[in-house]
C-alpha positions as CSV (number, residue, x, y, z in Angstrom):
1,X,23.4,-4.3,1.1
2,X,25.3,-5.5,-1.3
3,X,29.4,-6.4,-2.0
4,X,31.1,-4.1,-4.2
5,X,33.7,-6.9,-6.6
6,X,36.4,-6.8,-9.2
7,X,34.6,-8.1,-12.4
8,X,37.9,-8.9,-14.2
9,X,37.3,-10.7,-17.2
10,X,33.9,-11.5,-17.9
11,X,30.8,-10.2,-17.1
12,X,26.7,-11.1,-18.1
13,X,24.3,-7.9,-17.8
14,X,20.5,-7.6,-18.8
15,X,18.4,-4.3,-19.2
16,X,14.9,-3.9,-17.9
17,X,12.8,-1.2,-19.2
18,X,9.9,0.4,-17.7
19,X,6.8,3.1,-18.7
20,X,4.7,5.1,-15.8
21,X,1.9,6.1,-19.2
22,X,3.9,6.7,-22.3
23,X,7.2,7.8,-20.1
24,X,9.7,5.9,-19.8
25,X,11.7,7.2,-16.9
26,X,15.2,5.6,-16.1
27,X,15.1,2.3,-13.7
28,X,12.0,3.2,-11.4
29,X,12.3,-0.1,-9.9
30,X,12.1,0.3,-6.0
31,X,14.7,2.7,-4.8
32,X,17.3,2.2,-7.8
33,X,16.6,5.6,-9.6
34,X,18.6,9.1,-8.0
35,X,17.7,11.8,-8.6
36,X,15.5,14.8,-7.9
37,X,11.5,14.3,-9.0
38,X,10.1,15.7,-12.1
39,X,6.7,16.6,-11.1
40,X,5.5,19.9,-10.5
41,X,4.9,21.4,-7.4
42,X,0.9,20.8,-7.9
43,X,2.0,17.4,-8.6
44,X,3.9,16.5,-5.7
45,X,1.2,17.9,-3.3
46,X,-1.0,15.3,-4.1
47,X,-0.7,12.5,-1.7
48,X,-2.3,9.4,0.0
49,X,-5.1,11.1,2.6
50,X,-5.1,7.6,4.5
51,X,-2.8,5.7,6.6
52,X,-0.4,3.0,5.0
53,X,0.3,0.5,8.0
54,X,3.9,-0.8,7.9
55,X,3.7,-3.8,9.2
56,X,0.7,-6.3,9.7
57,X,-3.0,-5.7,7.4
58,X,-6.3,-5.2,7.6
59,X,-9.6,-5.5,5.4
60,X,-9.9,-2.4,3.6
61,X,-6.7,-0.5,4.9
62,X,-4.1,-0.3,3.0
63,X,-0.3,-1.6,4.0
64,X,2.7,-2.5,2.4
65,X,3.4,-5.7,3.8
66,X,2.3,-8.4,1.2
67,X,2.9,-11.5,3.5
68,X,0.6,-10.4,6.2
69,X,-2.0,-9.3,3.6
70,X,-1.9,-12.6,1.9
71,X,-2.0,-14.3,5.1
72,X,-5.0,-12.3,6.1
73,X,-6.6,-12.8,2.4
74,X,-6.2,-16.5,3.1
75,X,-7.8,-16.7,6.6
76,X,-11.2,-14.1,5.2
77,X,-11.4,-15.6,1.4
78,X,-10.8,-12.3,0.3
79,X,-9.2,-10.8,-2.9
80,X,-6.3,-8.4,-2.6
81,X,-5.3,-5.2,-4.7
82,X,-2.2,-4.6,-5.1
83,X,-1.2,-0.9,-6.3
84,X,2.2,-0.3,-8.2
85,X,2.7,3.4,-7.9
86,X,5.6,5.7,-8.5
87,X,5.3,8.5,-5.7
88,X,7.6,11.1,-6.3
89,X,7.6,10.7,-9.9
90,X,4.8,9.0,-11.8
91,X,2.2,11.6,-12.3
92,X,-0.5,9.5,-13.8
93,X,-0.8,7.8,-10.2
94,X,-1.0,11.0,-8.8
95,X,-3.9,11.7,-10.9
96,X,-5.5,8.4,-10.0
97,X,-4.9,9.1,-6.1
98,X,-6.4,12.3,-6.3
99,X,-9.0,11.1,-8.3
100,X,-10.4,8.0,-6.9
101,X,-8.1,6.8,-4.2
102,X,-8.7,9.8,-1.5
103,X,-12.5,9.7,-2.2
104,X,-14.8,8.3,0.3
105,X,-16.9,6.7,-2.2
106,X,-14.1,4.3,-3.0
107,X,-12.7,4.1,0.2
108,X,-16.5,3.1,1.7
109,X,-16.7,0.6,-0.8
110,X,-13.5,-0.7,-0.5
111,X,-13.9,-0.7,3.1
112,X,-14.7,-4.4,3.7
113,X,-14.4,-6.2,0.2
114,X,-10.4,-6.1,-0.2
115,X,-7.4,-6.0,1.0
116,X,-5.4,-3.4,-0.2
117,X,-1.4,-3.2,-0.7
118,X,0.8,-0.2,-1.5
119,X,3.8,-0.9,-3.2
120,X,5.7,2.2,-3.8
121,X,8.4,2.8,-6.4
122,X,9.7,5.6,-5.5
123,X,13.0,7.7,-7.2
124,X,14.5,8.8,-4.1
125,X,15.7,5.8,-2.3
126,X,15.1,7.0,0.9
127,X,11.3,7.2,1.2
128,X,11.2,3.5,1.6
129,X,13.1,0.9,3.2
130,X,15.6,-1.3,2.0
131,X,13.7,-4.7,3.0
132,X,10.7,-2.3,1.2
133,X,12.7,-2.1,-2.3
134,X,13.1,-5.6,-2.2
135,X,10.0,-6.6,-1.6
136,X,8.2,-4.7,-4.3
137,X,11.2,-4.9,-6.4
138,X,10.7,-9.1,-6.3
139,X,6.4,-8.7,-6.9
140,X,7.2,-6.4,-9.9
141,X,10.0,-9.6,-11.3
142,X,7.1,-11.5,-10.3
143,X,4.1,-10.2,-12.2
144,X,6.2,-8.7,-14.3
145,X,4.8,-5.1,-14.2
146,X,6.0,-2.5,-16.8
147,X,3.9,0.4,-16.2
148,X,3.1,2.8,-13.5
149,X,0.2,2.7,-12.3
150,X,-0.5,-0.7,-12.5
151,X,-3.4,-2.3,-10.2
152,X,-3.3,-5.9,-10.0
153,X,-6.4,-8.3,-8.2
154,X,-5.8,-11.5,-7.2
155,X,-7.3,-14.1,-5.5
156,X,-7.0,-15.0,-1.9
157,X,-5.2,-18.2,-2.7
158,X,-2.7,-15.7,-4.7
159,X,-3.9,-16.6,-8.2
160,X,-3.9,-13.7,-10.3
161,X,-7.5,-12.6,-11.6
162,X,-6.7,-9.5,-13.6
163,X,-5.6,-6.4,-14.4
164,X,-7.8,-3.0,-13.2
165,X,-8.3,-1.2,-16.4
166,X,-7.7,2.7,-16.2
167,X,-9.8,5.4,-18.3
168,X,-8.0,8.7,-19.1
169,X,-10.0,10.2,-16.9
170,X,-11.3,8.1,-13.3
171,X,-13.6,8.1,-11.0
172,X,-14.7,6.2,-8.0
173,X,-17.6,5.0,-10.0
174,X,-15.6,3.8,-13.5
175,X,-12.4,2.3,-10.8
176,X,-15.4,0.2,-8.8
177,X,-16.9,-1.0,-12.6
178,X,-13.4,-2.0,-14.0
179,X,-12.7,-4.1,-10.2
180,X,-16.4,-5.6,-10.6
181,X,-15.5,-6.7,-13.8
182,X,-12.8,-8.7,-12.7
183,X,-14.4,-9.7,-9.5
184,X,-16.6,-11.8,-11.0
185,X,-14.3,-14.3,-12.2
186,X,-13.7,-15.1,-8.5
187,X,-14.3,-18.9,-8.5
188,X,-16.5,-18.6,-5.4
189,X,-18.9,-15.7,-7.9
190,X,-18.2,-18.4,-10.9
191,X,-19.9,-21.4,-9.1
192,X,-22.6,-19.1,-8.1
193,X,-23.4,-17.9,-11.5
194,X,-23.2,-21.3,-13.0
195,X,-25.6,-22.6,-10.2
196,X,-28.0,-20.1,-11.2
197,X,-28.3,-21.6,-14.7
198,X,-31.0,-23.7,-16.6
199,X,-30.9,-27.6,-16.8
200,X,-28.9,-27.9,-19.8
201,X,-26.9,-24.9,-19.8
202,X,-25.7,-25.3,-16.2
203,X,-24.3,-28.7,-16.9
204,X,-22.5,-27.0,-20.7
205,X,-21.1,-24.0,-19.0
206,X,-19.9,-26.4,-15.9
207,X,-18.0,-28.3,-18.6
208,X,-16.0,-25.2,-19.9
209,X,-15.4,-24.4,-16.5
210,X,-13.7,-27.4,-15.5
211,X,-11.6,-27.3,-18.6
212,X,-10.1,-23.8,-17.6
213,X,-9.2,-25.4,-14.1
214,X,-7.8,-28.2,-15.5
215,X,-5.8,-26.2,-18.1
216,X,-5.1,-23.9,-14.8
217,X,-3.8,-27.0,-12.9
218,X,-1.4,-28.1,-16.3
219,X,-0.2,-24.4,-16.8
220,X,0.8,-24.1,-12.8
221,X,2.9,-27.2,-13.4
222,X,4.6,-26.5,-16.4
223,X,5.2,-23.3,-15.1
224,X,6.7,-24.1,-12.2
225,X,9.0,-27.0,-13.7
226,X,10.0,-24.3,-16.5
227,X,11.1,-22.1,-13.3
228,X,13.4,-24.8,-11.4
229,X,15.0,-25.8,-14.8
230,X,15.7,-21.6,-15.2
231,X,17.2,-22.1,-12.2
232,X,19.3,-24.7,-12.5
233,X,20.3,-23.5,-15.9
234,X,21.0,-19.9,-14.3
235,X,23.2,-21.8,-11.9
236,X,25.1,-23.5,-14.1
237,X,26.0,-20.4,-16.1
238,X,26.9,-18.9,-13.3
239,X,29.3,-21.2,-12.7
240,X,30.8,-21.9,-15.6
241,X,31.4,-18.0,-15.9
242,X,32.9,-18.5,-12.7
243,X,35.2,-21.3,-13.7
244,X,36.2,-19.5,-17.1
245,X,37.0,-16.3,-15.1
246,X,39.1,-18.5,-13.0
247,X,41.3,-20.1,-16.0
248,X,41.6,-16.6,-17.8
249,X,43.2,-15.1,-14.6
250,X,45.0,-17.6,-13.6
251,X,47.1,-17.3,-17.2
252,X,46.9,-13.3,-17.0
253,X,48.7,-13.9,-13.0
254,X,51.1,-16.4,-14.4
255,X,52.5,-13.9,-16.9
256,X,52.9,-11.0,-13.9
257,X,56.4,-10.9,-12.5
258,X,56.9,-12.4,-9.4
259,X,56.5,-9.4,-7.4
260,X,53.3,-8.9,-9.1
261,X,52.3,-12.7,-8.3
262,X,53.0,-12.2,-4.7
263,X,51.0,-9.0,-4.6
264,X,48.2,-10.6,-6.0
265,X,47.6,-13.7,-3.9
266,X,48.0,-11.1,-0.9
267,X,45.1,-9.3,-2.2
268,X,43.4,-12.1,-3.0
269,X,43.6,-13.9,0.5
270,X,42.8,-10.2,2.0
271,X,39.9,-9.9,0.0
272,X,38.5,-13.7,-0.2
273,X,39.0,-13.2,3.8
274,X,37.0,-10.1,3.9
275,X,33.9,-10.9,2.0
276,X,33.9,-13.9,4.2
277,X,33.2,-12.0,7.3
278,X,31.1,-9.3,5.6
279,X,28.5,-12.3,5.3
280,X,28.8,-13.8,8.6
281,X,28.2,-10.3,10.0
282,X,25.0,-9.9,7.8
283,X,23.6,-13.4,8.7
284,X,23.4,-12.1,12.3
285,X,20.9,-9.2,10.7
286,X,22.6,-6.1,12.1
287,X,20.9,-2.9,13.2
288,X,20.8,0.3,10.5
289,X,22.4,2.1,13.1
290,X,25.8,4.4,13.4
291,X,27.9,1.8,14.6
292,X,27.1,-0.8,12.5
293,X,27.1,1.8,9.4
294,X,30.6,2.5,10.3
295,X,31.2,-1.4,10.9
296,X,30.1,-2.1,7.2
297,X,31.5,1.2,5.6
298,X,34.7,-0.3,6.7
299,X,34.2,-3.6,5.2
300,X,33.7,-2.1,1.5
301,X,36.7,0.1,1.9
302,X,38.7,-3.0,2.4
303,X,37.2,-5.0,-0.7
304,X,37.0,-1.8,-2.8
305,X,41.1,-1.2,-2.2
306,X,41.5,-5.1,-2.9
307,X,39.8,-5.3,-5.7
308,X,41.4,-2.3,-7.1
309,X,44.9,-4.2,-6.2
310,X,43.8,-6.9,-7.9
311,X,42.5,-4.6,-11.1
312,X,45.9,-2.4,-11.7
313,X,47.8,-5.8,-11.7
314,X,45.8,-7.4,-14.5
315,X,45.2,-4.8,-16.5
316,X,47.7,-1.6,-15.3
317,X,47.3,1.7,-16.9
């Protein structure tokens, strides 16, 4: 859940765009879009003819909870699909689960080769759950997916190994070619393949191999040093916005009348107070239940009639 604040001088914003095909339907990042779906009523009867476990994985089942899946990909050096689908509203992935996903030739196949996750990124907020939305909403940052449906392999050590390439028109048979495809550049299939070759050849082809890991190994790093200076950069931003926001008000407060002033640093304390013990209630990780609704429905009421305090005296009507 998140604080509702007075942005008062300055503000930084960013726009994401995303495509299920060639649409490009407003925000369907997990849970953020409202709204009614689009599809038809054909459409929206099509739906998964399997089980998707909430919590905890299993080979060849499909769930939406990544941790346990990687954990269990780890422990049976197994790959893991991961399936970025738009439920209510993306009806090329309603195509693809009618078309290979219910089958039993995919699901037999599937059955003991992968494990499967279902990330769903759905319009209407309320199909999933809020620590759902952030879950998938962080993996689509992370692999930075764009389009719906998007089917992503990747290793059991949680190395990426490829995209699943989609025809217009799918079947069990094309999906299991297209996941072959990428299977084989598995490094346990790789080593296997390269074992197979002639004197010669083996000991070429072993050569190019090793240059790819070792490029691997130097991209990983650079990658991840690029991601902690992002993030100290980020930080800093951040608080130099913060500090600028600061001086700005401070003058815009200093030229209020004194009964202004006084108002002010009343809201201000109310407010500062308030968002306070909004977060030391939320560390203790309340129940989504009626009481503690009410409890936090009260808490943005408070900061919401702060903030707007706080608003009217820098800039009134």
């Amino acid at each position: 859940m998140k604080i509702l604040s007075c942005a008062l001088i300055l503000s930084l914003s960013s726009l994401l765009l995303f495509s299920c095909g060639g649409e490009k339907p407003a925000q369907p990042s997990a849970g953020n879009t409202p709204g009614q779906p689009t599809l038809d009523a054909a459409l929206l009867e099509i739906s998964p003819n399997f089980n998707i476990e909430r919590i905890g994985a299993q080979v060849g089942v499909w769930t939406s909870d990544f941790p346990a899946a990687e954990k269990l990909a780890a422990e049976k050096k197994l790959p893991i699909l991961l399936y970025f689908t738009g439920s209510d509203w993306c009806k090329y992935c309603k195509f693809l689960q009618r078309d290979v996903l219910n089958q039993k030739e995919w699901q037999d196949w599937a059955a003991d080769k992968l494990l499967l996750v279902y990330l769903d990124f759905p319009r209407n907020p309320t199909l999933i759950s809020e620590d759902l939305q952030k879950q998938n909403s962080a993996l689509q940052a992370k692999y930075q997916i764009e389009a719906f449906p998007t089917l992503m392999l990747l290793e059991h050590d949680g190395q990426r190994l490829g995209n699943v390439q989609l025809r217009e028109n799918n079947t069990p048979q094309t999906f299991k070619r297209s996941l072959k495809q990428i299977l084989r550049r598995r490094e346990a299939g790789v080593k296997q393949m390269i074992a197979r070759l002639p004197d010669g050849k083996r000991e070429q082809v072993q050569a190019l191999y090793d240059q790819i890991n070792a490029r691997k190994t130097k991209a990983e790093e650079l990658s991840k040093k690029f991601h902690e200076q992002m993030q100290a950069m980020e930080k800093e931003m951040q608080d130099l916005s913060t500090e600028t926001e600061k001086n700005i008000l401070e003058a815009v407060i200093a030229q209020q009348t004194p009964e202004n002033q006084q108002k002010y640093r009343e809201a201000r304390a109310l407010l500062d107070d308030t968002e306070k013990q909004l977060q030391d209630w939320l560390k203790t990780e309340p129940q989504q239940n009626e009481q503690n609704i009410l409890i936090y429905q009260n808490f943005q009421k408070i900061l919401q009639e702060q903030s707007d305090i706080i608003a009217d005296i820098i800039d009134p009507d």
